[in-house]
MIMARTI-435224 format. One record per residue (C-alpha): residue in one letter; x, y, z. Coordinates in pm, whole numbers. Layout:
N
A  X  Y  Z
...
***
This chain:
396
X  -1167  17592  -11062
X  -1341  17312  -10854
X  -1685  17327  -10900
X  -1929  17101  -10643
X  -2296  17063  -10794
X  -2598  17031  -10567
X  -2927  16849  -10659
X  -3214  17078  -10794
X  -3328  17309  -10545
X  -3740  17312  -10476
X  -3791  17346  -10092
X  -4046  17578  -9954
X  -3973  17921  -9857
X  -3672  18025  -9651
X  -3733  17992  -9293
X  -3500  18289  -9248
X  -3521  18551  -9551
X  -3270  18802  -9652
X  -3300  19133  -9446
X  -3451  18952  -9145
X  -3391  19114  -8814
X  -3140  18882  -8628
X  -2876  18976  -8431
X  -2805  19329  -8251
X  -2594  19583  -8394
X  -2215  19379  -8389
X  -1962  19554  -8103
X  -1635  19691  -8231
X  -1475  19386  -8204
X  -1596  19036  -8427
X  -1927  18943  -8319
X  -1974  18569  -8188
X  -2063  18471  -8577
X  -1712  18633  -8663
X  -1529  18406  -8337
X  -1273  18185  -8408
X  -1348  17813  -8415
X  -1146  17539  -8271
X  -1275  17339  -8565
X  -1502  17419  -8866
X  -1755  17169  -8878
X  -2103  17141  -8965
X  -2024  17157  -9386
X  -2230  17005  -9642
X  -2040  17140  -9920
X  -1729  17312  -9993
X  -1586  17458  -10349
X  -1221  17657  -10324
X  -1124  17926  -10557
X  -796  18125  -10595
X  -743  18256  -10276
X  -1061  18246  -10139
X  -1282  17922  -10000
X  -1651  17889  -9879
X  -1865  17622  -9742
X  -2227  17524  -9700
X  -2339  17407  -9305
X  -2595  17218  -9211
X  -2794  17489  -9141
X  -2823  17654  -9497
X  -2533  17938  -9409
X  -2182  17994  -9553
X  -1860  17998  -9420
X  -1591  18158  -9611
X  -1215  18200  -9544
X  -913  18361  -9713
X  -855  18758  -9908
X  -1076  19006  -9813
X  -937  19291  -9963
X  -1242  19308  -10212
X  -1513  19185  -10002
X  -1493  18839  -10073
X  -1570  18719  -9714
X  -1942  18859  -9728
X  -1861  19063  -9461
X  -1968  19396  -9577
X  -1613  19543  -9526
X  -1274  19462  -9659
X  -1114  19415  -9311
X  -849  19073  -9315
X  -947  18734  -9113
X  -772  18450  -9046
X  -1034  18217  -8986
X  -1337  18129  -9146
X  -1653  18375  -9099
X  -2002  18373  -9182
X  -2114  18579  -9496
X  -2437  18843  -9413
X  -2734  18863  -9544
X  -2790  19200  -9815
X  -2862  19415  -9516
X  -2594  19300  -9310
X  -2775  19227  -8995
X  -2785  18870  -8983
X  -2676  18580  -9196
X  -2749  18478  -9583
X  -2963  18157  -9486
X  -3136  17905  -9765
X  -2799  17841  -9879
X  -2841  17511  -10077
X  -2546  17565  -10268
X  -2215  17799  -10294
X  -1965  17831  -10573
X  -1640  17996  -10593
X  -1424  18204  -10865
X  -1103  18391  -10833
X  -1234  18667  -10630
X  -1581  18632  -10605
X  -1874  18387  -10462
X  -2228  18283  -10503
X  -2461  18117  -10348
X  -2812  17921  -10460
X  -3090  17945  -10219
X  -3399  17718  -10176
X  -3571  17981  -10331
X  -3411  17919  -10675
X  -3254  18253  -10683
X  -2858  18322  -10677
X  -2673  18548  -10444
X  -2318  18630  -10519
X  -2069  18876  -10350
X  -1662  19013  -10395
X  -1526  19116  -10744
X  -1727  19275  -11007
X  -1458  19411  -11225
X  -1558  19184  -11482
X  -2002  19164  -11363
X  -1880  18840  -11188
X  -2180  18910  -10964
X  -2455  18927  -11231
X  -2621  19156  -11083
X  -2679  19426  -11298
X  -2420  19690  -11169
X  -2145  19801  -11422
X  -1861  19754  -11142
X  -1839  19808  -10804
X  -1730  19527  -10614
X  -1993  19433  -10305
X  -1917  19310  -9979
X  -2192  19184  -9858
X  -2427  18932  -10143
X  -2679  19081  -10391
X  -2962  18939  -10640
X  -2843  18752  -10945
X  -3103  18978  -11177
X  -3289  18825  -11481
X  -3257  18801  -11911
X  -3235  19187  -12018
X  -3155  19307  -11613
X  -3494  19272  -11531
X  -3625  19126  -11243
X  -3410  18851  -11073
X  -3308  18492  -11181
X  -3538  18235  -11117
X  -3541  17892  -11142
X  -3209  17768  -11093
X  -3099  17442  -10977
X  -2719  17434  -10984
X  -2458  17664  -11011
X  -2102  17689  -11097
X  -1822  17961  -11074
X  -1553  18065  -11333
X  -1240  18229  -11281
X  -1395  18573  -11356
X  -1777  18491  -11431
X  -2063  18199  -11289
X  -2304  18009  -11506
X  -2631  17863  -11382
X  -2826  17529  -11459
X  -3238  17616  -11501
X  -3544  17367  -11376
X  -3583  17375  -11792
X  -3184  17205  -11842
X  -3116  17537  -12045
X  -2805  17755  -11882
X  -2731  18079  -11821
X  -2389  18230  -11813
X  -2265  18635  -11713
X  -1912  18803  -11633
X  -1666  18814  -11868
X  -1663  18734  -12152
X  -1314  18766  -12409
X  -1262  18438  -12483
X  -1627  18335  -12600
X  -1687  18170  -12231
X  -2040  18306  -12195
X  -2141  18083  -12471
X  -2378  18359  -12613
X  -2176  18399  -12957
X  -2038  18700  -13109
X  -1944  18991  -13010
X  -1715  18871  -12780
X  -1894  19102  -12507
X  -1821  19089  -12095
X  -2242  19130  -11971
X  -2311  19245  -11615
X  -2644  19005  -11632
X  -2722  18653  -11739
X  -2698  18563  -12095
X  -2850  18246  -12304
X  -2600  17967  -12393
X  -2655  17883  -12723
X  -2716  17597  -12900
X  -2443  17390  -13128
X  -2344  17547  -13403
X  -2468  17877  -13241
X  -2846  17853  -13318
X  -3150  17805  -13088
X  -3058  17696  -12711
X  -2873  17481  -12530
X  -3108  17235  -12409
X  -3115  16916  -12208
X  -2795  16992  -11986
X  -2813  16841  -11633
X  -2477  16960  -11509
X  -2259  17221  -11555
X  -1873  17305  -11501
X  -1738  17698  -11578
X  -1360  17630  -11543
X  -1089  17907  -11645
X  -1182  18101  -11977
X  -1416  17790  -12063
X  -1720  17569  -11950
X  -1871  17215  -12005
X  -2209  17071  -12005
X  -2322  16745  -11972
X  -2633  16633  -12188
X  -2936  16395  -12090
X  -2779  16212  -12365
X  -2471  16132  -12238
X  -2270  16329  -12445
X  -2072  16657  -12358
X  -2060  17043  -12496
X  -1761  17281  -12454
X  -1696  17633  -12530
X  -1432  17933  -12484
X  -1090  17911  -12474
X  -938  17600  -12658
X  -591  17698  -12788
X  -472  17322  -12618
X  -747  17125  -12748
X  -975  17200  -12411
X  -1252  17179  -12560
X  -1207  16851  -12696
X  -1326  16864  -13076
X  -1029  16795  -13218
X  -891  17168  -13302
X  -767  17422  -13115
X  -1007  17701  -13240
X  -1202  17852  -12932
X  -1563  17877  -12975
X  -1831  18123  -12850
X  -2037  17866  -12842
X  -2064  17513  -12701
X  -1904  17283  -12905
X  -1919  16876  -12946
X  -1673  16677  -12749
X  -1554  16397  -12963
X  -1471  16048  -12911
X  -1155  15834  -12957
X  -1163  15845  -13343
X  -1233  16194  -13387
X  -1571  16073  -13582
X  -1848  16105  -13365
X  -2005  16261  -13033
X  -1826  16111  -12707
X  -2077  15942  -12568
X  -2229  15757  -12186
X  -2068  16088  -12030
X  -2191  16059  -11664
X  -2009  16422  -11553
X  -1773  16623  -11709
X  -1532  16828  -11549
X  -1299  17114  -11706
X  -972  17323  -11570
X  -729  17535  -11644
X  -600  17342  -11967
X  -753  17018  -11937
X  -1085  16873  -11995
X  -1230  16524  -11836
X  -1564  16253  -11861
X  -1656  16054  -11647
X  -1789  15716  -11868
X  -2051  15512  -11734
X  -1822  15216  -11750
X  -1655  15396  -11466
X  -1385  15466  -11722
X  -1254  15841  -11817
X  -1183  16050  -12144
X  -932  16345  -12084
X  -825  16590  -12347
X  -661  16931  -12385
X  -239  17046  -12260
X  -56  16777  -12176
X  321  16859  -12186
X  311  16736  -11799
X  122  16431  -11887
X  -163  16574  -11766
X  -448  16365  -11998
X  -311  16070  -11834
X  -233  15877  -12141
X  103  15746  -12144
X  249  16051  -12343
X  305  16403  -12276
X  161  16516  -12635
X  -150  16731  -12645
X  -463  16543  -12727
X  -732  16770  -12884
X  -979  16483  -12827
X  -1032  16245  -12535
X  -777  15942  -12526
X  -815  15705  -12274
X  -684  15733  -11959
X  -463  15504  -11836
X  -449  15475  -11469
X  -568  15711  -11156
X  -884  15905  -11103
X  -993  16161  -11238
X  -878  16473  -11122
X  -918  16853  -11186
X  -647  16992  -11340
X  -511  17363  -11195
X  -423  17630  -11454
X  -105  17655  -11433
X  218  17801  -11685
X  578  17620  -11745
X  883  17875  -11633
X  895  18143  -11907
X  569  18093  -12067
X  335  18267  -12144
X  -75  18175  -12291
X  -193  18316  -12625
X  -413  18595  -12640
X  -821  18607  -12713
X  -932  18399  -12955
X  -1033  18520  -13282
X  -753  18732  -13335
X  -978  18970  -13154
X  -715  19238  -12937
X  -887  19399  -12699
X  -856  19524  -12320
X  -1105  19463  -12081
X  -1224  19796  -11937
X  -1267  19889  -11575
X  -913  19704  -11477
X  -809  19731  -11101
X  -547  20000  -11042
X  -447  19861  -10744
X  -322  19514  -10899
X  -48  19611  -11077
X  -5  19433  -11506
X  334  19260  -11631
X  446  19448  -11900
X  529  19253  -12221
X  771  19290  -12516
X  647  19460  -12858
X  500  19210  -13096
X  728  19010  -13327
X  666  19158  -13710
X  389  19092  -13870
X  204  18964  -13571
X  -54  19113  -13417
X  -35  19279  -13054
X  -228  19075  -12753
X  -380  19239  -12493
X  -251  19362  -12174
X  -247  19044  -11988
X  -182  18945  -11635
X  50  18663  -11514
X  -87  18452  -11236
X  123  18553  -10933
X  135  18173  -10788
X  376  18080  -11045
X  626  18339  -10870
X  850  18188  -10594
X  681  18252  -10251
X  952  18511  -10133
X  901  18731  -10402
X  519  18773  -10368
X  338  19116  -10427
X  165  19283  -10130
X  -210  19290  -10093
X  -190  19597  -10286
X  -13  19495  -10610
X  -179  19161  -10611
X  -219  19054  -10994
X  -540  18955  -11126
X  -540  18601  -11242
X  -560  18622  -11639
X  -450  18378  -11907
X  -98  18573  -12012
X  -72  18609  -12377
X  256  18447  -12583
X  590  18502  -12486
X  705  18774  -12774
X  1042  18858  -12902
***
């Protein structure tokens, strides 16, 4: 997951709200917001997801471009494009303007306004959106609501989108975190619990708050923050060392990212960035710290053997790393030992089946492979598509 952050958000009111007349009713064919472009230009911003990508213009709008079969363009219907179109506003008669910042998951997006609120939009199987519904997907963006559904979230200043959830930075450096949830990657602690609204990271250890974060990165089945201190916190999935605390015990709550000797707090962090298997700092000596899978060399250090705490890296720059799976492979299941199914799957995305547990081991969930790691002339049809989950161990 690529996540772009945008500097705290405190501009006066939006010079176009939500729900503002704007356009006439749109003919039967695309409207001359839906025309196709020579070029795209006019973007501030961009952040891609799985099959789905979205960028901030220079007027506070958002382009998006890729699946629509759930609503991810914005569009308030599931109809295919092949170009990039602008996403509505909640009534669907103009555009979503304010737009300060936009972040994109799997099959969902959202979108910060000047305002300080979040609007997100596309998959909700999970309460990617926030917003207080217990599914239904939405085509067109709705509120982000508030602690306890109330109300709507205030107050943010960056936000960042996970494969099947978002978190959100506050004005007051604490962070906020909703969608699913079965790998501890809300941060909340147990019960491992998916939550259709926003829930309170917690603090190290799993007490009091996290406090003092200025930036934020969800990534797949985990999340980062950076502290004011310049050190990092982690939490969620961490069977490869993601996390970067020297085990590979996921946590339901943020965790410290060590340094080279496994001693102490990593420290003069100036970002952090996490992917599908891989975690990496940014040093203020312009140096970086990578941890987590590396059987393709992917920490950068010389080796290809895992490194459940930052190394240093040797040469390059410092790159996201996609999830990704080795031929034949397959990911452990939740952490915890916890076995468990999400509810409200997607019949129309069809799930790999898996062999019977070996003896005396305990049966994963139902888990679905990414379909990217199939060749490309094999590919599922829009309606068997397979949603992207971490697939448990290969069995038997």
């Amino acid at each position: 997951m690529i996540l772009l952050l945008a500097p705290p958000a405190n501009a006066g009111p939006d010079p176009k709200p939500e729900g503002a007349p704007a356009t006439p009713a749109a003919p039967a064919e695309p409207s001359s917001t839906e025309a196709e472009e020579a070029v795209l230009a006019g973007l501030t911003q961009i952040d891609a997801g799985y099959d789905l990508s979205c960028g901030r213009t220079t007027t506070g709008q958002v382009r998006c471009w890729g699946e629509n079969d759930i609503g991810q363009l914005g569009q308030g219907d599931r109809n295919p494009r092949t170009f990039a179109v602008t996403v509505k506003n909640a009534a669907g008669n103009g555009p979503l303007t304010g737009v300060v910042q936009v972040a994109v998951g799997d099959d969902h997006a959202c979108a910060l306004l000047t305002s300080g609120e979040v609007r997100c939009w596309g998959d909700n199987s999970d309460f990617e959106l926030g917003s207080g519904f217990i599914s239904n997907d939405k085509t067109r963006p709705v509120p982000v609501v508030g602690l306890n559904g109330t109300g709507r979230l205030r107050n943010v200043v960056a936000i960042g989108a996970e494969s099947d959830g978002a978190c959100a930075l506050l004005s007051n450096r604490e962070v906020r975190c909703w969608g699913a949830d079965d790998f501890g990657q809300l941060g909340n602690g147990n019960p491992l619990t998916d939550s259709n609204k926003p829930v309170v990271v917690k603090g190290t250890g799993g007490t009091g708050r996290l406090g003092n974060v200025t930036q934020i990165d969800p990534g797949f089945d985990n999340a980062c923050a950076r502290l004011a201190n310049g050190q990092a916190r982690c939490w969620g999935y961490n069977d490869e060392g993601e996390l970067g605390n020297n085990t590979t015990t996921g946590s339901p709550f943020p965790v410290v990212v060590k340094n080279l000797a496994g001693g102490g707090p990593l420290t003069g962090v100036t970002q952090v960035s996490i992917g599908g298997y891989v975690g990496c700092a940014r040093l203020a000596n312009g140096q970086a710290r990578c941890w987590g899978d590396n059987a393709e060399g992917s920490v950068g250090a010389g080796t290809t053997t895992n490194r459940y705490r930052p190394p240093d890296r040797r040469r390059g720059d410092l790159h996201r790393q996609r999830p990704r799976l080795r031929p034949g492979q397959r990911r452990p299941g939740p952490l915890l030992g916890l076995d468990r199914q999400r509810p409200g799957r997607r019949r129309h995305r069809a799930q790999w089946s898996r062999p019977p547990p070996a003896p005396g081991r305990a049966q994963p969930r139902q888990q679905r492979q990414p379909d990217r790691h199939r060749p490309a002339a094999h590919q599922p049809g829009p309606h068997l598509r397979h949603r992207r989950r971490r697939p448990g161990p290969l069995l038997g």
